[in-house]
C-alpha positions as CSV (number, residue, x, y, z in Angstrom):
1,X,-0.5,21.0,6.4
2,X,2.0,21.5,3.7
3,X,0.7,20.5,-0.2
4,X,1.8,19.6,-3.6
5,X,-0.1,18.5,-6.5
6,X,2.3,16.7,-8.9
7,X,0.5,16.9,-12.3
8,X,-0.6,20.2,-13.2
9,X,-3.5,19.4,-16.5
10,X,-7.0,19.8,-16.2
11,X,-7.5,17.5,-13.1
12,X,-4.2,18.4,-11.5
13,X,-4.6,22.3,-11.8
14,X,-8.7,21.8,-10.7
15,X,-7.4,20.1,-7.7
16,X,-4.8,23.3,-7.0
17,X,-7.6,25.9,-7.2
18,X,-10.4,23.8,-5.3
19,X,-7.5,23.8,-2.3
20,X,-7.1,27.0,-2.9
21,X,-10.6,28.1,-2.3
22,X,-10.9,25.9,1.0
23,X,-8.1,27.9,2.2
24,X,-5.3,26.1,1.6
25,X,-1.1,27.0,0.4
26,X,-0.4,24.6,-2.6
27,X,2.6,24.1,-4.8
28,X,2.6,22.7,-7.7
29,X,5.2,20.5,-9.9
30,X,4.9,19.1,-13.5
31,X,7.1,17.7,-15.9
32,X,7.5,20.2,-18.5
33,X,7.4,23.9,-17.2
34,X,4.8,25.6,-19.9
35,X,1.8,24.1,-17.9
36,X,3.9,25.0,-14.3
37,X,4.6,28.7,-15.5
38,X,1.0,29.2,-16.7
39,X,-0.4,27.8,-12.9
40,X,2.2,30.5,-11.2
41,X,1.2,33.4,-13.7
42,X,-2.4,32.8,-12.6
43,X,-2.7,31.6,-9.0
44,X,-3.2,28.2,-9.5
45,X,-0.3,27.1,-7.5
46,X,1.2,29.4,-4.5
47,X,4.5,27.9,-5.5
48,X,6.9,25.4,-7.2
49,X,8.0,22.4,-5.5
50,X,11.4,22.0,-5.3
51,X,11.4,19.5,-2.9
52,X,9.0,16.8,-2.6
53,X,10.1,15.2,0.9
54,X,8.9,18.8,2.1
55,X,5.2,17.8,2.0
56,X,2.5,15.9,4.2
57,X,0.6,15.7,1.5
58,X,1.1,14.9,-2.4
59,X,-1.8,14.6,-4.8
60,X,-0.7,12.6,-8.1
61,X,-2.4,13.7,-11.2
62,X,-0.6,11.9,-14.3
63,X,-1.2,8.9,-16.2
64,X,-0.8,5.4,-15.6
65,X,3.2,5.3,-16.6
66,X,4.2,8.1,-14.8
67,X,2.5,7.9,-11.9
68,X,4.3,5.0,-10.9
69,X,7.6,6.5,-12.3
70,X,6.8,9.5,-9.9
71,X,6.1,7.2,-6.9
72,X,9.2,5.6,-7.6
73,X,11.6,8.4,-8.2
74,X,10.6,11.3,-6.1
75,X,11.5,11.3,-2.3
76,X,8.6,11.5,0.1
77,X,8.9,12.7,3.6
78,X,8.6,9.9,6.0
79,X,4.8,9.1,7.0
80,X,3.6,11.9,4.0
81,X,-0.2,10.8,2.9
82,X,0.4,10.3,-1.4
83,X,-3.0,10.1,-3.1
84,X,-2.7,9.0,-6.5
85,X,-6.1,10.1,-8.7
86,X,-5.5,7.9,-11.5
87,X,-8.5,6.3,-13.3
88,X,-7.1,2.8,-12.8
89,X,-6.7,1.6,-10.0
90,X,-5.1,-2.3,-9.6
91,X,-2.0,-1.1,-11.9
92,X,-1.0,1.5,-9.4
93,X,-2.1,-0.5,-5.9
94,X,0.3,-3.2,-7.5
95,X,3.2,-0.8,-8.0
96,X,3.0,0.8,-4.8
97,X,2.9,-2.9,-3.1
98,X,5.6,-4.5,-4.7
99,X,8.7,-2.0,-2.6
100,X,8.3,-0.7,0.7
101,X,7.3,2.7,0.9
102,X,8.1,5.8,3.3
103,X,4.7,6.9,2.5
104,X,1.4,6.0,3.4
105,X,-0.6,5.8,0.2
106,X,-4.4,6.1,-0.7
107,X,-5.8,5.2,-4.0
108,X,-8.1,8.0,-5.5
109,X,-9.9,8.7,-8.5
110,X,-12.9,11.8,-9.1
111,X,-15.2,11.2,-10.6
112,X,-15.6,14.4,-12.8
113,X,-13.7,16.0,-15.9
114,X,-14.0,18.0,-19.2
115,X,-14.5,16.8,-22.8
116,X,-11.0,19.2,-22.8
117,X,-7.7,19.0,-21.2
118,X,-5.0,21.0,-20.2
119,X,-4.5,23.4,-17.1
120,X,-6.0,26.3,-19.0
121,X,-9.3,24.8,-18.9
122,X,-9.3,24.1,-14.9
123,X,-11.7,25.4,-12.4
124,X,-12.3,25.3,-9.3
125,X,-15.7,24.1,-9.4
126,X,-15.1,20.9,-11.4
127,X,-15.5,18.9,-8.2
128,X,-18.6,20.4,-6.8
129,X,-21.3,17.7,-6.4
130,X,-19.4,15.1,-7.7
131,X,-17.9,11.6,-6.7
132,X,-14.8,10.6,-4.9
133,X,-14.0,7.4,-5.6
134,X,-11.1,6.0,-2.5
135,X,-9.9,2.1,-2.7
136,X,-8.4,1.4,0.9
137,X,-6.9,-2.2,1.4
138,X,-5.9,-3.7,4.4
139,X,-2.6,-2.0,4.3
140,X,-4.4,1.8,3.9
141,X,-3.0,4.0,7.1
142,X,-6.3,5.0,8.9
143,X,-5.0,8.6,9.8
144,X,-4.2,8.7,5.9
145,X,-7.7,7.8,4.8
146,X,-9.3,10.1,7.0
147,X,-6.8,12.3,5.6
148,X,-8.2,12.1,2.4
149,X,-11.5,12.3,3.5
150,X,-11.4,15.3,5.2
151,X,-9.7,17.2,1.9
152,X,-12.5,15.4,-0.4
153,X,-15.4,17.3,2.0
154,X,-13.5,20.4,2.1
155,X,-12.8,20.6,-2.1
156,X,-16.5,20.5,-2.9
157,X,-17.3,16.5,-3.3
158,X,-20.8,15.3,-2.8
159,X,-20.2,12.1,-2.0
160,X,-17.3,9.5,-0.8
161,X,-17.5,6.5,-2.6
162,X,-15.5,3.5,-0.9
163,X,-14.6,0.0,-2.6
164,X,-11.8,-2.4,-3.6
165,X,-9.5,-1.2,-6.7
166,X,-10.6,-4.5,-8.5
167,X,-14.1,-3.3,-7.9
168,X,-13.4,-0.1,-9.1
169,X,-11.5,-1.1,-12.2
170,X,-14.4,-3.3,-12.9
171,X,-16.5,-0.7,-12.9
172,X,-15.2,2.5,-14.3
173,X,-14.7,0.0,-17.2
174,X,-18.3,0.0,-17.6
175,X,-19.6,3.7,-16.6
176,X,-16.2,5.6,-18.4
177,X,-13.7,3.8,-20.5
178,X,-17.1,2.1,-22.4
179,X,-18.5,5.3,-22.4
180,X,-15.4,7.0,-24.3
181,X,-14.7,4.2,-26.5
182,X,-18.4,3.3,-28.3
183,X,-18.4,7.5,-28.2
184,X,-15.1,7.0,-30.9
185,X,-16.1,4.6,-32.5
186,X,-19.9,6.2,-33.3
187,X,-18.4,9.4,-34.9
188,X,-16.1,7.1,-37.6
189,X,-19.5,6.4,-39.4
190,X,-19.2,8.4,-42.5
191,X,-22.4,10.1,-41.8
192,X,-20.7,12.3,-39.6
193,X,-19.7,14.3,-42.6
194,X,-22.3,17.4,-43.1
195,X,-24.5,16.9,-40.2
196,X,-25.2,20.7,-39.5
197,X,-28.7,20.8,-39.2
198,X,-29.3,16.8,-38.7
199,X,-28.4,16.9,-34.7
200,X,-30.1,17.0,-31.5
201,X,-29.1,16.8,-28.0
202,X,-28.6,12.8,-28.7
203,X,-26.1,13.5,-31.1
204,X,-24.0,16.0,-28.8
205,X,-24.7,13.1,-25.7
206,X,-23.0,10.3,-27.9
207,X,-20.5,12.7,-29.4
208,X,-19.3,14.9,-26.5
209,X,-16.1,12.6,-25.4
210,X,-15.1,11.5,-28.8
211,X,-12.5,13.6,-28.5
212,X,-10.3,13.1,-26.0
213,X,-6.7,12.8,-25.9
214,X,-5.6,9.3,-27.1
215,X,-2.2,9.6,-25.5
216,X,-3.6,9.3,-21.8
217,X,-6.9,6.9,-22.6
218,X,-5.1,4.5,-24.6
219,X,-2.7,3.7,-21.6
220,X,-6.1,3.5,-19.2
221,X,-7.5,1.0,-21.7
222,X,-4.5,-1.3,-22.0
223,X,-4.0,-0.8,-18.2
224,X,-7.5,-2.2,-17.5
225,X,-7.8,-4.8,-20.4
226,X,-9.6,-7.8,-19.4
227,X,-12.7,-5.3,-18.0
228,X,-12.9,-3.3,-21.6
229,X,-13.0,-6.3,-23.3
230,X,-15.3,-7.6,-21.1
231,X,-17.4,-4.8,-21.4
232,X,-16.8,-4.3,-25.6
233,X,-18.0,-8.1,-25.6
234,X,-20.9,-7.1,-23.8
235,X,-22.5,-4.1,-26.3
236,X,-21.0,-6.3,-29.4
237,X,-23.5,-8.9,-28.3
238,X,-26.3,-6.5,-27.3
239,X,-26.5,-4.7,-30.7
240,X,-25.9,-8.0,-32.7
241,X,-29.1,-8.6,-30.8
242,X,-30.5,-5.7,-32.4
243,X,-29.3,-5.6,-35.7
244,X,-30.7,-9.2,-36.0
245,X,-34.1,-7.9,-35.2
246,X,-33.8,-5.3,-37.7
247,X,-32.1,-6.5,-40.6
248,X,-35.1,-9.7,-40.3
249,X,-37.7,-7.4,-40.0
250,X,-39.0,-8.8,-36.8
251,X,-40.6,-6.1,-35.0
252,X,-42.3,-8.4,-32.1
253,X,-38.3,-9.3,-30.9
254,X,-37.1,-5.8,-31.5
255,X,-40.0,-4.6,-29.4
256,X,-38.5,-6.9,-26.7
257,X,-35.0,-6.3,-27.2
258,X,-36.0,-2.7,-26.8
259,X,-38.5,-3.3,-23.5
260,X,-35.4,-5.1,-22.4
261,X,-33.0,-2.3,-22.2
262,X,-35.7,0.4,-21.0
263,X,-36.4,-2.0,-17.9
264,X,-32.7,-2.9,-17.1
265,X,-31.7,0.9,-17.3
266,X,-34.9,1.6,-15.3
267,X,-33.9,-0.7,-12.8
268,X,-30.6,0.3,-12.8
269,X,-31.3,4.0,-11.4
270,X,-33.4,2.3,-8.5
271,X,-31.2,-0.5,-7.0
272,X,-29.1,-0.2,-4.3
273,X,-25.5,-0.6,-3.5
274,X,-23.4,-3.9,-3.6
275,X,-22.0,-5.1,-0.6
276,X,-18.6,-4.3,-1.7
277,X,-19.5,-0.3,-2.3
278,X,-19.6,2.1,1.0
279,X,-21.1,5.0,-0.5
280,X,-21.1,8.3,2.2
281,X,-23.2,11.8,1.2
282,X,-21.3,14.7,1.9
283,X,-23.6,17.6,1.8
């Protein structure tokens, strides 16, 4: 099986090297040739691609926008499995829908990454015990998906985890894009000034993503806006809760308020998974 990753930054170039490892020939293609050079110079790619349509295989790893300008502009061999591995999910389904295709495509999105980006900072470990999150439809090619499948076992994944891209935009809104936008907005207190000395590992939790690069989240967060809101509307409400309690002195509600949370996140790590979810172990 002949591959190309098209997207060579920290996901892309990971993606190379846990191929690699499994045994696998993989070229490489990016859109500026720093990142491209630096995966040749170190044997994160086998090669170039110079030709797309030569591959039965093509892994996507770019942002929202150019993902769909890459699905659109390059030309795929006829029947080639594409795998996008885009964060959102609806935005690109929609894209790929709305032409005919050559292709046979498969939504993806792994569920692992760095507080850091760039191709320097790939390994080929990143995917080791993590999640692969796949979003068939009714139009996903079986011999595609099991495609997919086979290279998520063979890369390291723990598990496989199936569902709708409306499902999954739902909730990656909730367990990533939340996650990196209340981890922003917490460091823009003034305190953050001069805390050597003040921090724990609670600080470095909340603070580890506030960093990332703006230029690739703020397109996932526009691309996925009526679930961010959703969710920001959601945490607004749950502090106001809190900040109520405190601001009247009223420990007996901020006790509950408190108990609240503790039993819902409790609960949370226990239940099961929704009808909609096909979640498959690995290893």
């Amino acid at each position: 099986m002949k591959i190309c990753v098209a997207g060579l930054g920290l996901i892309g170039g990971s993606i190379c090297m846990a191929l690699k490892r499994a045994g696998y020939r993989v070229a490489g293609w990016n859109r500026s040739e720093p990142p491209l050079l630096y995966a040749l110079d170190h044997g994160i790619i086998d090669e170039r691609t110079e030709n797309v349509a030569l591959y039965d295989l093509v892994f996507v790893a770019l942002p929202p926008e150019a993902t769909v300008k890459f699905l659109n502009s390059a030309q795929f061999k006829d029947g080639a499995t594409v795998a996008d591995i885009c964060g959102i999910k609806e935005y690109i389904l929609g894209a790929v829908n709305a032409v005919p295709r050559n292709f046979n495509f498969v939504g993806c999105h792994p569920m692992a990454g760095k507080e850091v980006s760039g191709i320097e900072n790939a390994c080929a470990d990143l995917f080791d015990r993590a999640s692969m999150v796949i979003t068939p439809d009714e139009s996903t090619d079986k011999g595609a998906l099991e495609s997919v499948r086979k290279i998520t076992a063979e890369i390291g994944f723990k598990y496989i985890v199936e569902c709708s891209a409306k499902t999954h935009d739902r909730k990656i809104a909730y367990t990533s894009q939340l996650a990196h936008i209340v981890s922003n907005a917490y460091v823009k207190d003034g305190e953050i000034e001069s805390c050597i000395g003040f921090t724990g590992g609670s600080f470095q939790d909340m603070t580890r993503i506030a960093g990332v690069d703006e230029n690739v989240w703020a397109s996932l967060y526009l691309k996925n806006a009526g679930n961010v809101s959703e969710k920001i509307s959601s945490l607004i409400s749950s502090l106001q809760e809190i900040k109520s309690a405190v601001e009247q002195g009223d420990e007996q509600t901020l006790r509950t308020v408190l108990k609240d949370g503790r039993l819902r996140f409790d609960s949370g790590k226990k239940s099961t998974v929704s009808a909609d979810i096909y979640v498959k172990k690995l290893k």
